[in-house]
Every structure is written in structure tokens, then in C-alpha cells.
VOGU-3710 file (C-alpha; in Angstrom, 3 decimals, decimal comma):
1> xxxxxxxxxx> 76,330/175,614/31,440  74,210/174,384/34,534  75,955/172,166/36,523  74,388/170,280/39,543  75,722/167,607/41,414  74,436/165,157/43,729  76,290/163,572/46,511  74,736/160,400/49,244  75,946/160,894/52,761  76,046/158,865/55,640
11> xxxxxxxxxx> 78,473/160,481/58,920  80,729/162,094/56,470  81,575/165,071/59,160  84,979/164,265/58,335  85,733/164,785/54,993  82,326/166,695/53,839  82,954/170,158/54,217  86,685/170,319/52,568  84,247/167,831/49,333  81,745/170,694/49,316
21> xxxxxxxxxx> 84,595/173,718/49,793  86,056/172,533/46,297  82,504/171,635/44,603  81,117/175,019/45,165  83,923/177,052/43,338  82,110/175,392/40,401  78,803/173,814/40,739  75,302/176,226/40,410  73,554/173,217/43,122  74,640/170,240/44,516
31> xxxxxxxxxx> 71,912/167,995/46,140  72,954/166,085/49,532  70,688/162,864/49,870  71,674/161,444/53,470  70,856/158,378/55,204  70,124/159,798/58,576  73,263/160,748/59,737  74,016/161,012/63,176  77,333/163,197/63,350  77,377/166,808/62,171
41> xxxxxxxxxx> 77,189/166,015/58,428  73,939/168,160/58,270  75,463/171,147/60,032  78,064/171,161/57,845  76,504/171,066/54,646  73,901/173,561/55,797  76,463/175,747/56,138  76,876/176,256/52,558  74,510/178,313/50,586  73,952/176,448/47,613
51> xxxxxxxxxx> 73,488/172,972/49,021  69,961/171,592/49,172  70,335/168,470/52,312  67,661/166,251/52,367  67,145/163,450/55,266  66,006/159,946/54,139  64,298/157,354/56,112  64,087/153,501/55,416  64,527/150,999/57,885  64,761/148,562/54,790
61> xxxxxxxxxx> 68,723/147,920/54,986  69,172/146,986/51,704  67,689/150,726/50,954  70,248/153,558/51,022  71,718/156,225/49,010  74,444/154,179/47,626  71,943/151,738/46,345  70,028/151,493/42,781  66,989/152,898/44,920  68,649/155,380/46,339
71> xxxxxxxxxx> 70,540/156,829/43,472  67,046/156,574/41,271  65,949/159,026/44,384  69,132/161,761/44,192  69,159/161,608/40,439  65,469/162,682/40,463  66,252/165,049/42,853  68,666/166,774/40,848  66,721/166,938/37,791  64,509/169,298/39,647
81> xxxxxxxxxx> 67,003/172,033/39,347  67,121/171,697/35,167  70,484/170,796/34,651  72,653/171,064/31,919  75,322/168,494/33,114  75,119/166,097/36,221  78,483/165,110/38,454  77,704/162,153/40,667  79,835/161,903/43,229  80,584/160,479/46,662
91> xxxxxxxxxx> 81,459/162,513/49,267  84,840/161,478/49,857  85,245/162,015/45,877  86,877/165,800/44,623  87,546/166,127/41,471  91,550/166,946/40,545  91,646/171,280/39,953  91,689/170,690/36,137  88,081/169,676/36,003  87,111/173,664/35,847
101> xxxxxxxxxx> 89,496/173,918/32,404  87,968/170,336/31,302  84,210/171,720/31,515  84,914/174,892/30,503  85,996/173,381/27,237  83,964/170,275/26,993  82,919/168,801/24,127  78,971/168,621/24,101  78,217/165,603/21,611  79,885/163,574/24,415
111> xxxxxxxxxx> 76,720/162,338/26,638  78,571/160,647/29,375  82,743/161,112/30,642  84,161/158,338/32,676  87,500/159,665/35,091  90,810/157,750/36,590  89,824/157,062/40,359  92,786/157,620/42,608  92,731/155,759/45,798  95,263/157,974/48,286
121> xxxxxxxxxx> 97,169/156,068/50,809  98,846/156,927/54,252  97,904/160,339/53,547  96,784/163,281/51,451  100,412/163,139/49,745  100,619/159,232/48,521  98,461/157,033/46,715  98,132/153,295/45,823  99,672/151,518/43,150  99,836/147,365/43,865
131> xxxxxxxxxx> 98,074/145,124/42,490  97,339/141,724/43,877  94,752/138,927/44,604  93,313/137,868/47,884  93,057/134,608/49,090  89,700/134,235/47,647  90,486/135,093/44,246  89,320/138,604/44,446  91,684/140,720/41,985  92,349/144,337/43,363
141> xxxxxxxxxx> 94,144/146,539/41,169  95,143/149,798/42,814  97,211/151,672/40,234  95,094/154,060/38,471  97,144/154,520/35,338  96,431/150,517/34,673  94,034/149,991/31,258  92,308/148,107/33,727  92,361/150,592/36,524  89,414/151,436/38,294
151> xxxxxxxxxx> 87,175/154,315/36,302  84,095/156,400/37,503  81,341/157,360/35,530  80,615/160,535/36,763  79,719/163,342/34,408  76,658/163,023/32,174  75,099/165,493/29,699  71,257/165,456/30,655  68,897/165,305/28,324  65,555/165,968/29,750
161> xxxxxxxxxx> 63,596/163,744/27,038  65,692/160,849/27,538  64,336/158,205/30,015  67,318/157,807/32,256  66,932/154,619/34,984  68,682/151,884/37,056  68,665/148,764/37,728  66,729/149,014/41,304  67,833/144,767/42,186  71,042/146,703/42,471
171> xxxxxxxxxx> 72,119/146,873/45,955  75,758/147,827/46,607  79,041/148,183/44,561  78,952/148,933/40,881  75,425/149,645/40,872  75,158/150,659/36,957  77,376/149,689/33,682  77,895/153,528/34,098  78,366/153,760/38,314  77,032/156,042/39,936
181> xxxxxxxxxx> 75,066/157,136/36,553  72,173/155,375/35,468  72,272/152,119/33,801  70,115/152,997/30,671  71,719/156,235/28,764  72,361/157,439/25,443  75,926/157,363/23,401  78,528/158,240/23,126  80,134/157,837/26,583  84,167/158,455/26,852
191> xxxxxxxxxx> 87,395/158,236/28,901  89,000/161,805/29,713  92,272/162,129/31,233  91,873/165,602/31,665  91,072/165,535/34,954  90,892/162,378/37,740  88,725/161,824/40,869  90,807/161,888/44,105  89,365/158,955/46,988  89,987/160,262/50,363
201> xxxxxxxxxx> 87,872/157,456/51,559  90,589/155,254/52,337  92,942/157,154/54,479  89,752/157,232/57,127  89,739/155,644/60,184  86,188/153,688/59,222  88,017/152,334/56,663  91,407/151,276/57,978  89,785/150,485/61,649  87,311/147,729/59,681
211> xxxxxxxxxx> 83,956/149,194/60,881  83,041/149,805/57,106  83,163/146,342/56,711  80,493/146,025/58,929  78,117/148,053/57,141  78,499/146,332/53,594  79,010/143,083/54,982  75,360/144,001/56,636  73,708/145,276/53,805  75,618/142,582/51,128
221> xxxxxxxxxx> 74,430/139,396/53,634  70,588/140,703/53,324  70,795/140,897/49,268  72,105/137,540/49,951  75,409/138,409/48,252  76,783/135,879/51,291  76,524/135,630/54,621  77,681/138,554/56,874  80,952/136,629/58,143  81,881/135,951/54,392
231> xxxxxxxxxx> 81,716/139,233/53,281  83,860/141,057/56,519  85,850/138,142/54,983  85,687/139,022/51,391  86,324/143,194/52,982  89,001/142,315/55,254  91,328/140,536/52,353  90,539/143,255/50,043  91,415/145,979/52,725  94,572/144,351/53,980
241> xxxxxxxxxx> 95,933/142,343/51,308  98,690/144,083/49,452  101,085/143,386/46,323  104,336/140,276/46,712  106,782/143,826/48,094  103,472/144,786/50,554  101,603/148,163/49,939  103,204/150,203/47,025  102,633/153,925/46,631  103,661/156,939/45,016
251> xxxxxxxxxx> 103,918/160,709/45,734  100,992/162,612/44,517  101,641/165,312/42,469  100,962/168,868/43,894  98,273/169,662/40,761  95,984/167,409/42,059  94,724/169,472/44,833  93,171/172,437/45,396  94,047/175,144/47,993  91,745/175,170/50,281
261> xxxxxxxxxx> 90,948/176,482/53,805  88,767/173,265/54,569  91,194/170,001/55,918  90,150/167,108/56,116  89,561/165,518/59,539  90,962/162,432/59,882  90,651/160,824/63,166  93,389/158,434/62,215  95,440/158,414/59,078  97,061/154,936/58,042
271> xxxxxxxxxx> 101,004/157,210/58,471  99,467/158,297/62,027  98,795/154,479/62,981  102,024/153,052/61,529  103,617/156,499/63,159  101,983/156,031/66,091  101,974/160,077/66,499  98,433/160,702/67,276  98,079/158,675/70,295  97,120/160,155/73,569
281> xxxxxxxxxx> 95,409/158,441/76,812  94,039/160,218/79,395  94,060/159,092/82,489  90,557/158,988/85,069  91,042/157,591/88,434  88,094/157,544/90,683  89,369/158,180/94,367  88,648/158,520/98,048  90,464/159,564/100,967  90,627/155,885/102,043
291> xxxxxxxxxx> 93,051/155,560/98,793  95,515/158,511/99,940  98,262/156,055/100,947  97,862/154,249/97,065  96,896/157,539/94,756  100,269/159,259/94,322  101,811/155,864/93,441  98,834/154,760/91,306  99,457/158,524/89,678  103,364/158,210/89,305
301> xxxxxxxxxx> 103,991/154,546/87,973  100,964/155,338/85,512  102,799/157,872/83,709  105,834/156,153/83,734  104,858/152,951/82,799  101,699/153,079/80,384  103,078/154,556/76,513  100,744/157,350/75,217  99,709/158,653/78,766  98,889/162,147/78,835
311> xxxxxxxxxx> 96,442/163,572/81,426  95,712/162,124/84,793  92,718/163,471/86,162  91,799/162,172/89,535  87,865/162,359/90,709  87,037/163,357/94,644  85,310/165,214/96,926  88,164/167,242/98,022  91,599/167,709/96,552  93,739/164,753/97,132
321> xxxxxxxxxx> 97,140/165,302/95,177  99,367/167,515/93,574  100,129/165,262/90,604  97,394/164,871/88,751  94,090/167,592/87,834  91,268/167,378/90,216  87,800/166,851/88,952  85,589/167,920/91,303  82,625/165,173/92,127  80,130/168,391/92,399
331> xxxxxxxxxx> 80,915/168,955/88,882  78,925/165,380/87,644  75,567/165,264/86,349  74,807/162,874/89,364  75,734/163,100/93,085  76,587/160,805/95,838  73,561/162,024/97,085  71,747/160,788/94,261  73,059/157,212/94,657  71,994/157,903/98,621
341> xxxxxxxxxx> 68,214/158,860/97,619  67,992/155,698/94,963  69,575/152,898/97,196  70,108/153,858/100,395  73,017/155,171/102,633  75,169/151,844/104,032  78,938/150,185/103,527  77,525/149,293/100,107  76,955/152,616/98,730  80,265/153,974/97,726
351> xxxxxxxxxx> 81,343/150,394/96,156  77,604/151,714/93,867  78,998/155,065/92,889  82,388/154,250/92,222  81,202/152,082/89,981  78,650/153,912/88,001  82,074/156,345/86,914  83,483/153,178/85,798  81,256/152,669/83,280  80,543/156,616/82,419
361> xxxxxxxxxx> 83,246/159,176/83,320  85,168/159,431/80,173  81,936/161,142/78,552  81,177/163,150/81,080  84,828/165,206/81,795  84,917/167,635/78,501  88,317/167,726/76,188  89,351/164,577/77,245  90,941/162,226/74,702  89,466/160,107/72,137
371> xxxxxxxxxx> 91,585/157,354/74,461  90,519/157,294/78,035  92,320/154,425/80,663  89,524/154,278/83,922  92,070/153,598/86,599  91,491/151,924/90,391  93,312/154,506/93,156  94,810/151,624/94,421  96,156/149,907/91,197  99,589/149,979/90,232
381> xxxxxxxxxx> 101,492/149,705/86,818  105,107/147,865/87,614  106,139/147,995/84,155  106,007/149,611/80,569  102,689/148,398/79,193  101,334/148,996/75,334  97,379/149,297/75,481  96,809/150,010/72,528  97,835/148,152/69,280  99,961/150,016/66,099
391> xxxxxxxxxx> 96,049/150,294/64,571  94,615/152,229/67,369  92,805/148,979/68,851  92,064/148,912/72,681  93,856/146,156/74,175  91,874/144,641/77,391  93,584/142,946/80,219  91,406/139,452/81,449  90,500/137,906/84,476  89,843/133,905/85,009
401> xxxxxxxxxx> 87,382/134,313/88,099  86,515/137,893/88,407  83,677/137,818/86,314  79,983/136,000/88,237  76,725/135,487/86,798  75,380/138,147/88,776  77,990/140,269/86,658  75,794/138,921/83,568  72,711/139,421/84,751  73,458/142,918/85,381
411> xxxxxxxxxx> 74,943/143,093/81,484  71,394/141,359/80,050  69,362/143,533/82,746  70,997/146,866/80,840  71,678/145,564/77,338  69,071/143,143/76,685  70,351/139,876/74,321  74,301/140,958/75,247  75,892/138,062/76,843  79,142/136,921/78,415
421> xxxxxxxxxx> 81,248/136,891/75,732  84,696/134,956/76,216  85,091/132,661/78,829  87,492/135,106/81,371  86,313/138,211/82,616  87,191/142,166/81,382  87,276/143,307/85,805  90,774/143,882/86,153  91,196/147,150/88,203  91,409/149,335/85,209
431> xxxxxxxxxx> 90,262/149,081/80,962  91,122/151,447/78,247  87,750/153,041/76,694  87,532/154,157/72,853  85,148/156,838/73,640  83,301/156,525/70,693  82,275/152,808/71,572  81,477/154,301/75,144  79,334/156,740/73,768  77,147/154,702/71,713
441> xxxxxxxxxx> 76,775/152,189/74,576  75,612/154,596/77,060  72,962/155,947/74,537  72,123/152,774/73,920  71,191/151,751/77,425  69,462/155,360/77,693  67,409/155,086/74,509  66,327/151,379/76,313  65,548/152,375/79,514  64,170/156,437/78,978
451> xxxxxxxxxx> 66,745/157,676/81,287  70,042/158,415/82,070  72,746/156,028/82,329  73,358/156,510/85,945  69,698/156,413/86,519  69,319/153,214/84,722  72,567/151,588/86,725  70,923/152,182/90,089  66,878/151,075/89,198  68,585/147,671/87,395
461> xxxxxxxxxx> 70,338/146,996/90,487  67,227/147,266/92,516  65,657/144,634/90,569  64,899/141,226/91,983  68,060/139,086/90,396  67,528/135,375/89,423  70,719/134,653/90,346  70,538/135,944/93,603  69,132/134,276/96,438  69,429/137,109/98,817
471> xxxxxxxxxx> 68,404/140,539/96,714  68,791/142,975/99,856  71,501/145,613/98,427  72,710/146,286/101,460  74,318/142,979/102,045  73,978/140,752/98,898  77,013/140,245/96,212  77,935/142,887/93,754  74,981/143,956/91,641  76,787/146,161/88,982
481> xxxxxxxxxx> 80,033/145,844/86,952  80,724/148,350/84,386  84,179/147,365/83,493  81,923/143,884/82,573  79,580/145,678/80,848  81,485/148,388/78,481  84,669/144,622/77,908  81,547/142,715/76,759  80,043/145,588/74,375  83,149/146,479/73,066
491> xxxxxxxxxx> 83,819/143,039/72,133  79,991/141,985/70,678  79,402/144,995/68,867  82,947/146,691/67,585  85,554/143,046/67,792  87,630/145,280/65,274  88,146/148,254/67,196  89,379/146,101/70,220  91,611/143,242/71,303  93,154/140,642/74,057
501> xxxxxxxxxx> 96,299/141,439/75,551  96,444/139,644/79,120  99,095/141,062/81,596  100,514/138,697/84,530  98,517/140,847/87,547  97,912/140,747/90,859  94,303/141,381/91,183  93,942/141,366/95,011  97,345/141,440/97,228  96,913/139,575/100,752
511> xxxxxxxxxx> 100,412/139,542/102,345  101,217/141,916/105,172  102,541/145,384/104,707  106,086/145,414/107,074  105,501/148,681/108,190  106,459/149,699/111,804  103,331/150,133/114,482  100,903/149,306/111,917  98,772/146,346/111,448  99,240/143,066/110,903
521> xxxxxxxxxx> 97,161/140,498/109,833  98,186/137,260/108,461  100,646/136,749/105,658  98,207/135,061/103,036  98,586/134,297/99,410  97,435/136,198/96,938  95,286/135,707/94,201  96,096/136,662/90,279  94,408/137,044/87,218  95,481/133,567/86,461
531> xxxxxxxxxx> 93,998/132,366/89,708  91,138/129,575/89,568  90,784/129,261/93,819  92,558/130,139/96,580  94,676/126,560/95,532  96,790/128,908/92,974  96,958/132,312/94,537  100,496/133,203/95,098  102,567/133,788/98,089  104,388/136,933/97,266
541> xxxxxxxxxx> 106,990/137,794/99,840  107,673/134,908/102,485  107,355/134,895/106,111  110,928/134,066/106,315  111,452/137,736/104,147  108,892/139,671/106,109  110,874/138,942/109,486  114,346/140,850/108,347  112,251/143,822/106,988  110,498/146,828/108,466
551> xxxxxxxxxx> 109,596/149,759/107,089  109,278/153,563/108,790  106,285/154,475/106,583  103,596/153,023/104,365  104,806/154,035/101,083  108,204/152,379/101,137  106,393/149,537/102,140  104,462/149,820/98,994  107,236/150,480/96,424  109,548/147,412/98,248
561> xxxxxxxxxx> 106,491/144,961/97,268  106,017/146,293/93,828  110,010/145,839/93,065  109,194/142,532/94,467  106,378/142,182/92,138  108,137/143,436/89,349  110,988/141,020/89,572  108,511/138,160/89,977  106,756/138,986/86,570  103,630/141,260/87,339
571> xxxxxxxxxx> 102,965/144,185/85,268  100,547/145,406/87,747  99,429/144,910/91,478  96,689/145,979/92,792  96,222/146,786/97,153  92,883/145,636/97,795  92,006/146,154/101,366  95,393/147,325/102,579  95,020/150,997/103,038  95,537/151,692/106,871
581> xxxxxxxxxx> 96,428/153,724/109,449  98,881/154,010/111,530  96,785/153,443/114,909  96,196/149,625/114,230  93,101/150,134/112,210  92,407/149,489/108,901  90,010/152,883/106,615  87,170/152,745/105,508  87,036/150,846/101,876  83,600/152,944/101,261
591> xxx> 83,238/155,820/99,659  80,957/157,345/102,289  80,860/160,141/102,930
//
């Protein structure tokens, strides 16, 4: 008998090919209607012979392939191929290995079969089996083996004189009487347990992270189902809400998978997050010869003190340490050459091109983790810091006065409409970037401006600002701040994926360095990421101190005000303008060359 199914996609790279591994052991077609997937779902499924892909269009929101509309559109896609029997099926959906006996032996006067739908937890190996109620009233009922568990209609006997159809006001959800089948059909329709639909769907990270939310609470607000913050609302209870003992589960038995060369792939499993054993944050400091006196302990208390740090890569002209893997700058798409021939070659210039790596390097050094921490050379971690939350959230460090309007002229200048969004500031010498959020960002800003991102960086900041009396780049304020930028985007556009976690740090230290023969200027306070005005910067060491100590070199300098640091409370200090020599006279803070 001729079997055909049909599956809607949307950036299902993940899970599709180990769906379409299984399907094709038994199905004569199956039909992939996609919503314009931007991942490699298409590659994937073209790599199978007997599946038809087809793209869809529609900038109509309320118009996909899990709606009445776009089912109507699959189903009469499928029909094309004369089937005998239709499965419907999502494509985190595979039926249990038994199916193949079940069909094999089916009984034809049944026009429709509905299936058990097994929601797996943690992992391949566990599913759900609490029930509860939300705060809203919403009853969830997770164990399968309930009379009221959650069934799938998803086998129907097609009749090719019978005018199947659905309900097209039918948006999202149970779409049909019979979802994902049509609404009108003939009789009889029955429950099998011969065989049960696994759901891998919620053991992904679009799931547990929240950003699936996002695109039903979209789609639900504009068929007025609500507005958008009442149904992440309505998703978030649903997701997180568990049974009076908290999320039950049991082991899944062996016979409900199939061997298979195909795995799934996961970015982050709910046992990895609660685990925490997937974790990894590479490490990208931008540096200069003027920060040799500031890399190797930037380098060293980083992988001591931040959990989940893996590689340290360190970007320069020229080799400047042992401890960490040079990234050559002649390796970028851009040069400092480039940033020369856009804005011109003065003090300014380096300050420019540091900055543009700020907001860019983790997508441009290949194999580098999903987790990337962009690190100031001369920014130290004093203590064991967690930046990133059990759920795989980035956790940003804030500023009170770091942040100007200039700052958010720059963000509306790249990003048009995205403003300041909390009242402190994301510039604190270093932020952890979720590449993925990076990545859509930058293509973002290059899809906006026709260009690259670099590119774009350098013509914005040539443009007259209106909060800038004096536009001259050479000598005016700051023009660009990526850390700004990428905190603020982050936080508009993906508030699920990300979070607050302010350190005690010392943004800019002022006091003298007690180093023999090297010089001195004035002992001044200084200021935090608590300060408001010089009124409550901080003096760190006291005159009094600095007169009974004197240190031989620089670097023991360095690690006796960090202890000193440390014991007053900072989890991180960072040596603006106190990178000298030994001849009296303080290096360069450019990056020119």
C-alpha cells in the first residue's frame, strides 16, 4: 500500500535528518512543505532521494505550515503522489519501530488512526509523566498512558472522492478535531496502541531556551488569541510549570527507537543544562604591544577564575604570549589598513579597530565555541565568576555611567528603532556573546546597510552626530561601542537567552603603580561600576600604604593590587592607562601601528 507522508518545516537542521532516516525505511514519498528556513534544513532533506522539499513564501504571519492554510497546502501536495494512506507528521515526530508491523497488518475499513504522543524529557532515554495546572488555569497533562493523554491524529486512509478540508480561521494549535488531518473526514476513526509517536521537540534548546515562545506568542497575538506578552505568559507557565514533586519522568523503553546512524543534534539537552556538561567559553582578547605588561595576567586569572573557560585566543600583529593561541590580525576580513583608508591615521584610530572586533570577532575566528567571552588585554578576573546561568543564559556585567548618548546614537545609527534599553550600561571591559544572537545581529546591520559589518561601523561613525557638537573623529568623544550595541540587542530582541548579573568592578584604576624607577603620577581614586562621579570613585590602596611598598618589576606590582582588590570585594579590575615603561614614560594606549 502507498504510503506518503507530509511533514512542515521551519530550521529543523537539528532533528530532521535522524525524522527522515526512520521515515524512509517505510514511506514510498514524503512531501517537506517549509517556511523558508534559514539553517540547513533544505540540504538535509535534499539529501534523501525520495523527499520532494518545497519552499513557501508568505509574509502574512498568521500563514505557515503549521496553520489550517498551510496544512490545506501540504495535504494537497501529497495527494499529487496518489496515495493509499497519508501520515502527517511534524518533524520532530517518529513514529515508535512497531508502526512497520501495525501497517503491514492494518485494518482497511478504519479511515482515520489516532496514536499516544510521547513527550521525551532530559533526553532521548526519559519522558514526561506530571500532570499539573499553571497559574492561569491551563491544565497540562504529560503522561501519555492518561485516558486523557494527549493523542495525534496522524494516519488517514485517503479516499480520492471524498472532499477532505480544514477549517482555514484555524491558526495555531489543534488546528482540526482530527490534528494535523483535516477537519471534515469520513468514519470510522480509532485509537491504536500498536504503535506511539515519539516528541523530540521538547528536549531542544528552542524549546527549553524560550525562543519558541516567541514565535507562537507572535503568530497567536496577530489571530488575536491575546496579546504577545500574554501568550509568552500563557508558554512560559506551560513550559516550566511542573507537577506538586516538580518534573516527573520515566525511563523509556528500548522498543521505542529505532537504530539508526542519524543522532539527533541537540545544541542543549534539558540533562546537559541541569548537568552543566556541555559548556565551553572561548576566550578572544584583542591586544597590542602597549598591553604586554597586562596580557599574561589578563590570560592567567581568566582561566582560573571564569568556570567553563576553554580556549584563549589572543588577536595581534605579532606574537605576544606563550599562553594563549595567536590569531593573526592578517588573517581578518578587514585590516588596520582598512580602518586607516576609511577614517584616517591619528591617536584615534586604534581605539576604532579595537573596537570593531568587539562587536565581530567571535564570527569571524572558525571552530570557536557556541560561547565566546570578548576580553580587554588589560582586564583582570580576581575571582571565580559564573557567566553563564544553569540554562545556558549569558549573564552581562553593568555599568552606571559608562554608557553616553553618543553610545545610542551610534546603536539607532546601525540598528534603526533599537534603543537604550535599561538604565546602566553593558561597557564593562569584557561581555559573553551567544554566537547565534551575534550572528543574526551582524546580518542584520549588513542586510540594512548593503555592506559588511566593519564597513558599516566605520561610514556610521563618519556621520554628522546630533549629539555631538564637535563631529571631527580625530578629536571628538567615542563614536562606536559594540559592547553597547551587541548588550542592547541581546536584551531587545532574545531577553530569554540572556540575563543581569552585576559584578563589584573596577572599571578604570587611577592609583599609582609602586614600582621602582617608574612613573608616578598622583595617587587618585578610582572609579567603579557603581560609580555616579568622581564623588564615589574609590581610593584603593592609601598613600600611607604606597609609602612602605616598592616593587622590583611591574607585574608584582600588578598582582599586589589585585590581592588588594580581591580582599576589598572586586571580582575584576581593570588597568586603564597604566601600562608603562620603565624610562618614566607612559606607551602608547593606540593601537597604531
Amino acid at each position: 500500500m502507498k504510503l506518503v507522508c507530509g511533514i512542515p518545516t521551519k530550521n529543523e537542521e537539528w532533528i530532521i535528518g535522524k525524522t527522515l532516516s526512520v521515515l524512509t525505511k517505510f514511506c514510498d514519498k514524503i512531501v517537506i512543505l517549509d517556511d523558508n528556513s534559514n539553517d540547513k534544513t533544505e540540504e538535509i532533506c535534499k539529501s534523501f532521494d525520495n523527499v520532494e522539499f518545497i519552499k513557501r513564501y508568505s509574509e502574512n504571519v498568521l500563514d505557515t505550515g503549521m496553520s489550517a492554510l498551510g496544512k490545506t497546502e501540504l495535504f494537497n501536495h501529497i495527494i499529487k503522489y496518489n496515495p493509499e494512506y497519508i501520515l502527517m507528521l511534524d518533524a520532530d515526530e517518529i513514529p515508535t519501530p512497531s508502526f512497520i508491523d501495525f501497517f503491514n497488518n492494518i485494518d482497511e475499513s478504519v479511515n482515520c488512526w489516532s496514536v499516544r504522543f510521547i513527550n521525551l524529557f532530559k533526553n532521548e532515554n526519559h519522558y514526561r509523566t506530571d500532570n499539573f495546572y499553571t497559574q492561569t488555569g491551563t491544565k497540562i497533562v504529560n503522561n501519555p498512558f492518561l485516558n486523557n493523554g494527549w493523542r495525534k491524529h496522524i494516519l488517514l486512509k485517503y479516499n480520492k472522492n471524498f472532499n477532505y478540508s480544514y477549517n482555514e480561521e484555524k491558526i495555531i494549535g489543534g488546528i482540526s478535531n482530527h490534528h494535523p488531518l483535516p477537519e471534515i473526514m469520513p468514519e470510522p476513526i480509532k485509537n491504536t496502541e500498536d504503535f506511539y509517536i515519539i516528541h523530540y521537540g521538547k528536549i531542544a534548546l528552542q524549546y527549553i531556551s524560550g525562543e519558541k515562545d516567541k514565535r507562537w506568542a507572535k503568530i497567536e497575538a496577530a489571530a488575536n488569541h491575546g496579546t504577545y506578552e500574554e501568550r509568552i505568559i500563557h508558554h512560559f507557565l506551560c513550559r516550566t510549570g511542573s507537577g506538586p514533586n516538580g518534573p516527573e519522568y520515566e525511563k523509556c523503553p528500548k522498543e521505542w527507537f529505532w537504530h539508526t546512524n542519524e543522532s539527533i543534534n541537540v545544541p542543549l539537552s534539558q540533562e546537559n543544562i541541569e548537568n552543566n556538561t556541555t559548556f565551553k567559553i572561548d576566550i578572544i582578547i584583542p591586544a597590542h604591544k602597549k598591553d604586554i605588561n597586562t596580557l599574561d595576567l589578563c590570560i592567567k586569572y581568566a582561566k582560573k577564575n571564569i568556570k567553563y573557560a576553554n580556549n584563549v585566543y589572543v588577536i595581534s600583529k605579532t606574537k605576544l604570549t606563550d599562553l594563549a593561541i595567536c590569531y593573526p590580525e592578517n588573517k581578518l576580513p578587514f585590516s588596520f589598513i582598512d580602518v586607516i583608508n576609511k577614517i584616517g591615521d591619528h591617536w584615534k584610530t586604534g581605539w576604532y579597530y579595537a573596537d570593531i572586533l568587539q562587536g565581530c570577532a567571535p564570527c569571524l575566528i572558525p571552530n570557536t565555541e557556541k560561547y565566546v567571552l570578548m576580553l580587554d588585554a588589560d582586564t583582570i578576573f580576581l575571582k571565580p565568576v559564573t557567566l553563564l546561568d544553569k540554562f545556558g543564559r549569558t549573564l552581562f556585567n553593568t555599568s552606571l555611567t559608562d554608557g553616553t548618548v553618543v553610545y545610542n546614537e551610534y546603536m539607532r545609527l546601525m540598528i534603526p528603532n533599537l534603543q537604550k534599553q535599561i538604565k546602566e550600561s553593558g561597557i564593562t571591559h569584557f561581555i559573553l556573546v551567544n554566537k547565534d544572537i551575534m550572528y543574526q545581529m551582524i546580518n542584520h546591520i549588513q542586510h540594512k546597510h548593503g555592506k559588511k559589518f566593519w564597513n558599516a561601523a566605520l561610514d556610521t561613525v563618519q556621520k554628522k552626530y546630533e549629539t555631538l557638537e564637535n563631529n571631527n573623529i580625530k578629536d571628538c568623544a567615542g563614536k562606536m561601542a559594540n559592547y553597547e550595541l551587541y548588550f542592547n540587542y541581546a536584551y531587545k530582541y532574545h531577553r530569554n537567552l540572556i540575563g543581569i548579573k552585576k559584578l563589584n568592578s573596577i572599571m578604570a584604576y587611577k592609583g599609582k603603580i609602586p614600582v621602582k624607577n617608574l612613573f608616578l603620577k598622583e595617587n587618585y581614586p578610582s572609579r567603579t561600576n557603581y560609580s555616579t562621579g568622581h564623588h564615589d570613585s574609590i581610593m584603593v590602596i592609601s598613600d600611607e600604604e604606597l609609602q612602605n611598598i616598592n616593587f622590583d618589576n611591574i607585574t608584582d606590582a600588578f598582582i599586589y593590587i589585585c590581592e588588594r582588590c580581591k580582599k576589598a570585594g572586586f571580582n575584576t579590575i581593570t588597568f586603564q592607562h597604566h601600562t608603562r615603561n620603565y624610562q618614566g614614560k607612559i606607551l602608547s594606549q593606540t593601537h597604531n601601528r
